[in-house]
Every structure is written in C-alpha cells, then in structure tokens.
C-alpha positions as CSV (number, residue, x, y, z in Angstrom):
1,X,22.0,-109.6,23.1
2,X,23.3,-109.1,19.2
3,X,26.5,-110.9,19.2
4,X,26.9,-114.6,18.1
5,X,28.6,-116.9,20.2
6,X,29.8,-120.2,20.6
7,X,30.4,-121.1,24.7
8,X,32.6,-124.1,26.0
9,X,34.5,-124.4,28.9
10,X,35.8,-127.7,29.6
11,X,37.3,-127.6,32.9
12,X,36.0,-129.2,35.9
13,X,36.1,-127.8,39.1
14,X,36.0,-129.6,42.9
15,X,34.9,-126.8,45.3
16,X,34.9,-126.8,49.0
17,X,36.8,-127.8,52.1
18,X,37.4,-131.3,51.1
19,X,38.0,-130.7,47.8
20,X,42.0,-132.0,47.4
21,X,40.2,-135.7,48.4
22,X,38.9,-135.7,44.7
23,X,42.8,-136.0,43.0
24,X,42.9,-139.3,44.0
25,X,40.0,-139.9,41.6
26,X,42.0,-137.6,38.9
27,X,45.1,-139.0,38.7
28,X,44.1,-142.5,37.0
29,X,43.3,-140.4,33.6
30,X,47.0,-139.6,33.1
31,X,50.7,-141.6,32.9
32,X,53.0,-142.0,35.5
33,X,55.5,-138.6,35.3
34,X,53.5,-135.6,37.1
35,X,55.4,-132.1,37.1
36,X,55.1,-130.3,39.8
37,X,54.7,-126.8,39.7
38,X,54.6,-124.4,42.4
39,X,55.7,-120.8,43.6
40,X,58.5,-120.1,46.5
41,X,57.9,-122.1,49.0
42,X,54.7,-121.4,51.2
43,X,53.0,-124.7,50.4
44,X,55.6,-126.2,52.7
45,X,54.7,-124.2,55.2
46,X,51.0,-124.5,55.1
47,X,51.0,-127.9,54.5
48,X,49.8,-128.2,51.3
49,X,52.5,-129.4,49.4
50,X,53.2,-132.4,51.9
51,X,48.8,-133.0,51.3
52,X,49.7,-133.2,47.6
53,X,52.8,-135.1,47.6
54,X,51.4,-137.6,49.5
55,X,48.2,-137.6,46.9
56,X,50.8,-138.3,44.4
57,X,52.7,-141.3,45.8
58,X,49.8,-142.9,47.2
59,X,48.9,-143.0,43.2
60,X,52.5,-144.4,42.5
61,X,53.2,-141.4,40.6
62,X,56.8,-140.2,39.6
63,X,57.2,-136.6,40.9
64,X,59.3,-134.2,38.8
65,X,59.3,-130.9,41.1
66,X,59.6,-127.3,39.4
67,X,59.3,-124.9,42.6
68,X,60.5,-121.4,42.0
69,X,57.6,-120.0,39.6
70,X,57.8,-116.2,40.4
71,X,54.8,-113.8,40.5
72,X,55.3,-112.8,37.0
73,X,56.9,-115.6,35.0
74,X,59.7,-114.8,32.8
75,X,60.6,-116.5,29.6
76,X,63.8,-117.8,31.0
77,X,61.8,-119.8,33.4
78,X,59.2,-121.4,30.8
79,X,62.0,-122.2,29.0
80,X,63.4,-124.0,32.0
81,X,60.0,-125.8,32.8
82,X,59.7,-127.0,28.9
83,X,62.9,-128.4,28.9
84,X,62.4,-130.3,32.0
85,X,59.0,-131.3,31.0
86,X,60.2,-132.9,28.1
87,X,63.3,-134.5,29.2
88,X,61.0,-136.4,31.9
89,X,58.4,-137.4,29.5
90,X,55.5,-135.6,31.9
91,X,52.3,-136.8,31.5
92,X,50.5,-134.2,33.4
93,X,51.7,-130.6,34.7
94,X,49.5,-129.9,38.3
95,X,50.2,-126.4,39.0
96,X,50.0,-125.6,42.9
97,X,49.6,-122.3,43.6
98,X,48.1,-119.1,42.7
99,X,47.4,-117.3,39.1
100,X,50.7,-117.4,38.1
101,X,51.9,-121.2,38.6
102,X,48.7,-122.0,36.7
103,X,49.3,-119.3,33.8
104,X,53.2,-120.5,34.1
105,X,52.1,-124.3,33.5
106,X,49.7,-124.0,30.5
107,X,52.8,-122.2,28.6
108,X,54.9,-124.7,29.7
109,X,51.9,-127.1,28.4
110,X,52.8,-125.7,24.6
111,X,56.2,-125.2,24.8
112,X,57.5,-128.7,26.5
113,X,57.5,-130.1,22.6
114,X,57.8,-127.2,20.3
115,X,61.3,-126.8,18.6
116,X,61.4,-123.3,18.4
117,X,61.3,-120.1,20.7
118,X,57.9,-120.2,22.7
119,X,57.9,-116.7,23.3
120,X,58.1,-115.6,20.0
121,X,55.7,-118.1,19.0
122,X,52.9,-117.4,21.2
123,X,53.2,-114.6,23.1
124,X,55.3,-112.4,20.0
125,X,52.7,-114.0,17.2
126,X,50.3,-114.8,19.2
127,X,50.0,-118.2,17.0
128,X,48.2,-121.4,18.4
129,X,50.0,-124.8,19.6
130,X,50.2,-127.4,16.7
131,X,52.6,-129.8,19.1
132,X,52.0,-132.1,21.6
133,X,50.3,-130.4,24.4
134,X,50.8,-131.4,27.9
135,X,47.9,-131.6,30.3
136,X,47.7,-129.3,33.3
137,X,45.6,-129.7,36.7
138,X,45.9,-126.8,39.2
139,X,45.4,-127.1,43.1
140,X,44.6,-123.3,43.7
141,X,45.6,-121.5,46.5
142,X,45.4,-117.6,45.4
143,X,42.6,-116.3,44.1
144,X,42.5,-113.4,41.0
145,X,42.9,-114.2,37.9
146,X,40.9,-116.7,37.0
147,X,43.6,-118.9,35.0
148,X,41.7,-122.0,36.7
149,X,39.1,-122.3,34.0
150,X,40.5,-120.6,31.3
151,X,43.3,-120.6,28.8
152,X,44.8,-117.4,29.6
153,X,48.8,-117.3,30.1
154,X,51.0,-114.6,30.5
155,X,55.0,-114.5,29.9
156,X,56.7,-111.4,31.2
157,X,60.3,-110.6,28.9
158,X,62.1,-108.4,31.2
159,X,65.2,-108.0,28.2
160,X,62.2,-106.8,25.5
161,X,60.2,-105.0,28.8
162,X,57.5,-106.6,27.1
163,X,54.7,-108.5,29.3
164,X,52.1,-110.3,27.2
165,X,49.2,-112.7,27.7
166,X,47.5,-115.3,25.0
167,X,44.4,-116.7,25.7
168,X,44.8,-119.9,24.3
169,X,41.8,-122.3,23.2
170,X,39.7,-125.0,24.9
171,X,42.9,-127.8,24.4
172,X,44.5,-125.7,26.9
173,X,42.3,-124.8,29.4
174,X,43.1,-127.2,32.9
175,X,41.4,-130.2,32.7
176,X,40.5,-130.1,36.3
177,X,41.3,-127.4,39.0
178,X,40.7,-127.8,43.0
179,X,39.7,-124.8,44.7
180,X,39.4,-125.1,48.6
181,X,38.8,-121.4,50.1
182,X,40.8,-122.2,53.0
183,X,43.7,-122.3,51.0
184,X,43.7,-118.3,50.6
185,X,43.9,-118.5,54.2
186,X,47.3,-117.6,54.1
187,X,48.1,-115.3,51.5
188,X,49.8,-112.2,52.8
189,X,47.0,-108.7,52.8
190,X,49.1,-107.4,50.2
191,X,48.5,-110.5,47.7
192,X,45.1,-110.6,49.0
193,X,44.0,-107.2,48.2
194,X,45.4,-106.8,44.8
195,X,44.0,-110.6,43.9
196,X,40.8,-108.2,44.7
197,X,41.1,-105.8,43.0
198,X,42.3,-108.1,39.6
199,X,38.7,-109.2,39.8
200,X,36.8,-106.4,39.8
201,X,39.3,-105.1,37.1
202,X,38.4,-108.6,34.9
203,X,34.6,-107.8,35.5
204,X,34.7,-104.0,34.3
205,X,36.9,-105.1,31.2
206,X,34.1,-106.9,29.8
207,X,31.4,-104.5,31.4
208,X,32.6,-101.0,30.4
209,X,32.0,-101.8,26.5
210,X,29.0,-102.4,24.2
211,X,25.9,-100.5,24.3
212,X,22.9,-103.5,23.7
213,X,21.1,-104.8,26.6
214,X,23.0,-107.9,27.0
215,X,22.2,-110.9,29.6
216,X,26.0,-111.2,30.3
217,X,26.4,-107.2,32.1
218,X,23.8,-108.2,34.3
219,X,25.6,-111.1,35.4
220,X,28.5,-109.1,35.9
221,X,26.6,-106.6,37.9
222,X,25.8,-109.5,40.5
223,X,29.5,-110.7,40.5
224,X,30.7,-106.5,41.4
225,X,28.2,-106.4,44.0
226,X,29.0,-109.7,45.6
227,X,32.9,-109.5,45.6
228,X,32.3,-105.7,47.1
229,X,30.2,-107.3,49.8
230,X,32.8,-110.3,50.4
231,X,36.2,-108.2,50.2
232,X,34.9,-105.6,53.2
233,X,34.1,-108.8,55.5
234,X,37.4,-110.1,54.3
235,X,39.9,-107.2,54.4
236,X,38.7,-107.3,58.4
237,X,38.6,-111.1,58.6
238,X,40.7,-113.1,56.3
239,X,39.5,-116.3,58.1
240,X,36.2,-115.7,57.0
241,X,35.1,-118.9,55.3
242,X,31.7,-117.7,53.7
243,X,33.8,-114.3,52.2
244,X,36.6,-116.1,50.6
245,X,34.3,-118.8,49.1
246,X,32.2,-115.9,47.6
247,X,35.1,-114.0,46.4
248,X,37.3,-117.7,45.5
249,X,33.7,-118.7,43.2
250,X,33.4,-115.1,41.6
251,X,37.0,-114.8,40.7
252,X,36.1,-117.8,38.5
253,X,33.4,-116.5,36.9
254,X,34.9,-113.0,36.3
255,X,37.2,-115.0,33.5
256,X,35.6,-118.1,32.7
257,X,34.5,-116.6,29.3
258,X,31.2,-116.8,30.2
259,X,30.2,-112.7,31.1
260,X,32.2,-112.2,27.4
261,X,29.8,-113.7,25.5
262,X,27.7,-111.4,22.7
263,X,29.9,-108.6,23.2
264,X,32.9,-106.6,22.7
265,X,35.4,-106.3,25.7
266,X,38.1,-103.5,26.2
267,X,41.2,-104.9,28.5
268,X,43.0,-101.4,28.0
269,X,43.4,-101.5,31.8
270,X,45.3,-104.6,31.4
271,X,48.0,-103.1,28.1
272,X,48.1,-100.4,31.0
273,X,49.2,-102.5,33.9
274,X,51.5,-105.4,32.1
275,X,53.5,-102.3,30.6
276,X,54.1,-101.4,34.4
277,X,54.5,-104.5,35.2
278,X,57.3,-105.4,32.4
279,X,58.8,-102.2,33.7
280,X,58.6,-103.0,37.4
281,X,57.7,-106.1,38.3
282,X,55.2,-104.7,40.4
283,X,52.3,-107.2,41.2
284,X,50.0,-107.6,38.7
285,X,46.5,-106.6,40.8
286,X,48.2,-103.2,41.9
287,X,49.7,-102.2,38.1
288,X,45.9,-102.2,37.1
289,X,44.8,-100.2,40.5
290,X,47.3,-97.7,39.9
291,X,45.9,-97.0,36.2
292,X,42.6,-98.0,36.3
293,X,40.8,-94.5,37.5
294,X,42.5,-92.4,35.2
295,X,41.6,-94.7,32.3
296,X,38.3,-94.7,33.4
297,X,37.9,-90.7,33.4
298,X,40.0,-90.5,30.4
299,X,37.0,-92.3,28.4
300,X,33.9,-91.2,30.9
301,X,32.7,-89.3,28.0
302,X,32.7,-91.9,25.4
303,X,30.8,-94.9,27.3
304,X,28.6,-92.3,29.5
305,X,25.3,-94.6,29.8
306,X,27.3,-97.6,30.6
307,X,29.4,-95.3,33.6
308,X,26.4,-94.2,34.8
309,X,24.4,-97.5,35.1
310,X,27.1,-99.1,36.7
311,X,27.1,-96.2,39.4
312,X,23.5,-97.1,40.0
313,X,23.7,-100.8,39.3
314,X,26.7,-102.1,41.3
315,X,27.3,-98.8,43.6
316,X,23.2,-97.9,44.5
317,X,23.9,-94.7,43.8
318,X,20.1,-92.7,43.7
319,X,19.5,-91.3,39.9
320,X,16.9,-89.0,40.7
321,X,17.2,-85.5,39.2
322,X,20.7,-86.1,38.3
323,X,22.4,-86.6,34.5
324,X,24.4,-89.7,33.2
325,X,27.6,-87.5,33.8
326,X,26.8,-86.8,37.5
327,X,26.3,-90.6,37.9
328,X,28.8,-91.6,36.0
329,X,31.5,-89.2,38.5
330,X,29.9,-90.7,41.6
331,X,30.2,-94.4,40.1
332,X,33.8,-93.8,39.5
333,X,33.8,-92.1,43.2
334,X,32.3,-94.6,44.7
335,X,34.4,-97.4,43.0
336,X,37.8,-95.4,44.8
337,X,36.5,-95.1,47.7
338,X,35.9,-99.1,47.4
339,X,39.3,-99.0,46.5
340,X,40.6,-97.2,49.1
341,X,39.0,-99.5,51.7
342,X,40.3,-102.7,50.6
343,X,43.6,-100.5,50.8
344,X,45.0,-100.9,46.9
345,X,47.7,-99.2,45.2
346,X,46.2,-95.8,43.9
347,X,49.5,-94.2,42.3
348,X,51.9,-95.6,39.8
349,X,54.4,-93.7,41.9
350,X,53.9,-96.2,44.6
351,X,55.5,-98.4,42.4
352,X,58.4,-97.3,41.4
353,X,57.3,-95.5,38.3
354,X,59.0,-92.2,37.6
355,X,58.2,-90.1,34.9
356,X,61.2,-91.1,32.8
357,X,59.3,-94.4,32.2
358,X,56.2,-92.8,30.1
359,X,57.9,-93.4,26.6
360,X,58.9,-96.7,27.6
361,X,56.0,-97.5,28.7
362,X,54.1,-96.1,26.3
363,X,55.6,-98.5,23.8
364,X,55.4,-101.4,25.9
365,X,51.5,-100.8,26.2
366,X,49.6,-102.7,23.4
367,X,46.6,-100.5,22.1
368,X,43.1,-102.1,21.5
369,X,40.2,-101.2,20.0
370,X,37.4,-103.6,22.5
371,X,36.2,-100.9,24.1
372,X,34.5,-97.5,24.2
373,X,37.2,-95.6,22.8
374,X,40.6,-96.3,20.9
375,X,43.5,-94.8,22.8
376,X,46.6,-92.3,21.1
377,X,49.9,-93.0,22.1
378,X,50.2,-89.3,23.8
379,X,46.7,-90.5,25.4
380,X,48.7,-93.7,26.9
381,X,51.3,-91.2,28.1
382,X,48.7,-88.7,29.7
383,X,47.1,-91.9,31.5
384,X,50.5,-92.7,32.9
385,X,51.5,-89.2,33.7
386,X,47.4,-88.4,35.3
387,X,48.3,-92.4,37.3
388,X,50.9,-90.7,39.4
C-alpha cells in the first residue's frame, strides 16, 4: 500500500434475524418527533412497517410519516421531505427501506434547515452542510448500495436530466442501521438482481484502478468471490437465509469506504449509468449492467495486469501459457457470463435508450480521472453507442 489514509466509519450496525428488537434500545438517544421515511408501500404488506410503528409508539414517539420515496429520488421530493422535516421539528429521520429511502433521508438530513436550494448546494457544488443536520437511522430491507454505512446520497433532476451523488462526511453517515436478511425476502427478482449486480459494480470501481499491491484489492477479491457464490444460490432460492446474509453483509462492505483506502478509485461506470438513469429512470443496478462491459473493453488496454488478475483471482481462470490480454478477455467473459446468469440488463436498448439520447447523454455523464484511463466525450458516446 502507498496511499495515506485516514479510516472512520461511525455507524453501527444490528445484524441478524432479530435485529429490529435493538430500536427499542436506539430510540432513547434522540427527541420525541421521528420522520418516517419509506418507499411505496410494501412494508405494509410484509409487515414491517406495522413492526416499526409499533417500535415507535411503544417509545412514546411522535410519528411524522413521509411514504412515497421513489427508486430514484427527485429534487422535488427532497424538497418536500425538508420542509416537512422542519416544520415538525424531527429529531431523527429512520429511513425504511432500500438504498434509496436511506440515500433520500441523509439529503433530507442537510436540507431540512438550509435556506437555500439543496440541490444546487450539494449535489450542483458539491459543497458540505454548515446547518443543522438531522440524524438518520435506516431499517434496511433492499440490499445494493451500501448507503447503510456510508454518506453517499444521490438526487436525480429530471428538468436538468442530471442525476448526481455526494458522498458526504462522517456527520452524515446513519448513526445506526438494522439489517435483518429476511427482509430481502420480498423484493421482486428484478430489484433483486440489479441490487446484485450494483455490488459487484461498487467492488470493481475501486478494484479496476491503481497498480501497487494494496491490502484493500485483496479484500475485494474475497467480497467478488463470495457475492458470485451467494447470488447463484439465490437467483434459484431467494429464501435462502445463508445467501442473502452473505450477499446483505458484502453489500456493506463493498461501500463502507473501507476497500477504498490507499488507492485511487474510477466510478466511470457509475457517470455512465446515472446519465441513463437521469434520462430514463431506469433502475439504477441495470443502467450500470447495461454499460459496464463496454467500459470495461473500452480501457482493457490501459489497466491490462489488473484485468487479468482479476480473471484469475475472482473468476479461477488457469494462466498457464496464456498473456495478460488473453486473461484479461476471459475475465471480462467470464464476468458476462456471470451476468447473464443472475439474468441482468445487458443492453442500454433494453432500457429505453435510442440512439438519439447519445449527445444528451453524453453531457449528462460526468468525466473522472480515478481510474485507468480518462475518458473523451466521443469515447462516452462510442460506450453508449457499443452499450446497445
């Protein structure tokens, strides 16, 4: 490792099957006014919105509800949830739901007590809170992003076609989140797959860069090789308690910070599949399928030790008598077929992308400089166009 680093994370997590039981013990360390966050409606269905409520009031709490959060929160809709926060004086924002309520809550977090537009100021700047921030809890019940224990948020702008994340500092990371796998029970194979996928797309955006020998990739290795393992038991099983605890615990540690320490990390995949996203709406796991293998053989050439290690690393793929390159194809081969399997969106098309879009999206698709090669606008377009 070359890179200095400073690591905190300070979240705590309640893991397991009986893991809601712990709020009780939570909710003395905050006031009286809880805002209640979730998505449309399947809480209520699966009981665990009557669990929490009943949590709450057993507490004495004063519930403020905010239902509605959509799979890629606008800014019209954090603007709702900071005015509501505010008017109701909330002392903590618990977040029920998948990556998005919690990403959803933490910008509400900032924005219930800043005067001016949130979304210019955070997501547009990309400037830090100097307000009163609000406290968030989340009670998990998709797994994917990671936004449990981190302070990751991202605001989708459908009049600017513009969706953006900020990963926002220890003050806003949730000061607890309750992750029971059984939970993710119920999310549709859809949701499921592409929470998957997001994973394994968080993991190879801070594997595919740097060239040291770094502690942190061989982490990361372990976390691809479980959450391949886990996601074939589960695509066949999605009752499988020992699969969606592996995959619920490594989607965690995929974006904790921790497997970014000492190193540079690329997230082009990411510009790639928000751009769609802004464009389409399309769910956030399946914009970064649809681009992800054409990015990856757009740079092959420029990261070729790293591609090829990971073939043999994460995919077993034998290295005798061949060259990086060859290793480096059937690492990329292997990781479709993987893809295929779990049964992810392979094809911007399948989307709704048409190539009218490119130049759009093109300028909707923020370029960084993380990883193993800096992309050209026409490059952007040719991913798109090669994505089809």
């Amino acid at each position: 490792m070359l890179g200095d680093f400073t690591y905190s994370n300070p979240t705590r997590l309640y893991f397991g099957k009986n893991a809601l039981e712990v709020l009780a013990n939570e909710l003395p360390n905050y006031g009286k006014n809880i805002l209640l966050t979730y998505g449309g409606g399947s809480i209520k269905k699966n009981g665990i919105y009557d669990s929490v409520v009943t949590i709450l009031k057993s507490a004495g709490k004063n519930i403020i509800e905010l239902p509605g959060v959509m799979a890629n929160p606008t800014s019209e809709k954090l603007i709702e949830g900071a005015k509501l926060a505010r008017e109701n004086n909330v002392d903590l924002i618990l977040a029920v739901g998948g990556g998005s309520v919690c990403d959803y809550s933490k910008a509400v977090s900032v924005s219930a007590y800043y005067d001016g537009d949130p979304w210019e100021k955070y997501f547009l700047k990309m400037e830090e809170p100097e307000c009163k921030i609000i406290p968030v809890g989340c009670v998990l019940t998709m797994v994917g992003t990671g936004s449990e224990m981190n302070g990751g948020s991202v605001i989708t702008n459908h009049a600017q076609k513009l969706k953006i994340g900020h990963v926002f500092g220890d003050n806003v990371f949730p000061k607890f989140s309750i992750l029971n796998p059984e939970y993710t029970f119920s999310v549709p194979q859809y949701q499921m797959t592409a929470g998957f996928f997001d994973i394994m797309c968080h993991i190879l955006e801070q594997y595919l860069s740097g060239t040291d020998d770094n502690t942190s990739d061989y982490i990361s290795e372990g976390l691809m090789k479980s959450l391949v393992h886990s996601s074939r038991i589960a695509v066949k099983n999605p009752h499988d308690y020992e699969a969606r605890s592996n995959i619920m615990w490594t989607a965690t540690w995929a974006l904790n910070t921790l497997i970014a320490k000492a190193k540079t990390t690329d997230w082009e995949v990411h510009m790639l599949g928000q751009a769609v996203g802004a464009y389409t709406n399309a769910t956030h796991g399946m914009t970064l399928s649809a681009v992800t293998l054409a990015y990856y053989r757009h740079i092959l050439k420029d990261g070729l030790k790293r591609f090829a290690r990971f073939a043999v690393n994460v995919w077993g793929v034998n290295p005798e008598g061949k060259s990086d390159s060859e290793l480096a194809e059937e690492g990329l081969k292997a990781l479709e077929s993987w893809m295929k399997e779990i049964g992810v969106v392979l094809h911007l098309k399948e989307l709704g992308v048409t190539p009218e879009m490119f130049e759009g999206l093109a300028d909707a698709t923020f370029i960084l400089e993380g990883g193993y090669r800096k992309l050209t606008r026409d490059e952007v377009i040719e991913i798109f166009r090669e994505s089809m």
